[in-house]
N, C-alpha and C positions, 0 to 999 in steps of 0.2 A: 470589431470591424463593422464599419455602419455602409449599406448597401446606398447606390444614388438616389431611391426614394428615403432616405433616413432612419431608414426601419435597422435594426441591427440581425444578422444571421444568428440561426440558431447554432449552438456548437457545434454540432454531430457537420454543419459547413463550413467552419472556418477551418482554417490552415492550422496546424499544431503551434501551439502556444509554448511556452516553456512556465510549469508550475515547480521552484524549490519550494519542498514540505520541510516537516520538521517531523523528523522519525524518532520511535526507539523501538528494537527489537527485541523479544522473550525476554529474557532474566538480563540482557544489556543494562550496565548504571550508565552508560553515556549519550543522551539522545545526539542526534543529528541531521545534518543537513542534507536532503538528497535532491537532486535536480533530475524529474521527470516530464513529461509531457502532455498536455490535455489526448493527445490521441494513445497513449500508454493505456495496456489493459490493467487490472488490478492486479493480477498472477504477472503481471511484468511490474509494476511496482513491486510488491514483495519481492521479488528476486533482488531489482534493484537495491532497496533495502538491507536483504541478506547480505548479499554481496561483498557488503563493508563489514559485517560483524560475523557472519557464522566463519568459526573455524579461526577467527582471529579474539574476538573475546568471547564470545558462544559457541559451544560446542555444537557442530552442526549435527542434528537429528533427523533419521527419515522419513520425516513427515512433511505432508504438505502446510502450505502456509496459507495464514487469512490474513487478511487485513479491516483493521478496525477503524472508522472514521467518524465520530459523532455518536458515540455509543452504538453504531449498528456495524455489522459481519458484511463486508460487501461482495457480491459476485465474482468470479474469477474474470468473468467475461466481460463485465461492465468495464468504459473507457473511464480517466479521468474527470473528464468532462461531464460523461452520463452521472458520475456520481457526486458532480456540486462541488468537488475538492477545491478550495483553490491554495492561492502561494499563501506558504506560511501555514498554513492547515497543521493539525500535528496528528499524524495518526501512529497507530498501534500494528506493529506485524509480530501474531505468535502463529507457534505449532499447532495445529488442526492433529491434536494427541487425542487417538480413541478412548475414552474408558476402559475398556477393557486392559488396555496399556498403563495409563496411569494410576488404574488399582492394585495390579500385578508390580508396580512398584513402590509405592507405595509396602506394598506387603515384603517383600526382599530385606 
């Protein structure tokens, strides 16, 4: 959106955009498509995400979830927007598994 002197708004002011990413979740073979929002925080993508696979091809686990976007872990709290995501973006949602956890399974 370009203001009347030309200049364009910074994200954090425009109006919610609509971003479809390209997802896949934990141990998911199927990526997908999900349609979020620039104004979406990351802990609402993930959910979003989850949503369509835990508990229908992923077993859903008690963990919280992160999300991966360019090789880096991003904030829970950062929006869409704050994090450069755009359409078609493909990112990564796993389980936030303690060590402590994954070794103790591991060992079972």
């Amino acid at each position: 959106m370009t203001t009347s002197t030309g200049t364009e708004l910074p994200a954090a002011d425009r109006a919610p955009e609509l971003v479809p990413l390209h997802a896949i979740f934990a141990t998911d073979f199927c990526p997908i498509l999900v349609a979020v929002t620039t104004a979406h925080t990351i802990a609402e993508v993930a959910a979003e995400v989850a949503r369509h696979v835990e508990g229908h091809r992923v077993r859903a686990l008690p963990y919280p979830k992160l999300v991966i976007h360019g090789g880096r872990v991003l904030p829970d709290d950062m929006t869409v927007a704050e994090a450069g995501i755009g359409p078609l973006d493909h990112i990564a949602v796993e389980y936030d598994i303690p060590d402590a956890d994954t070794q103790q399974g591991v060992q079972s």
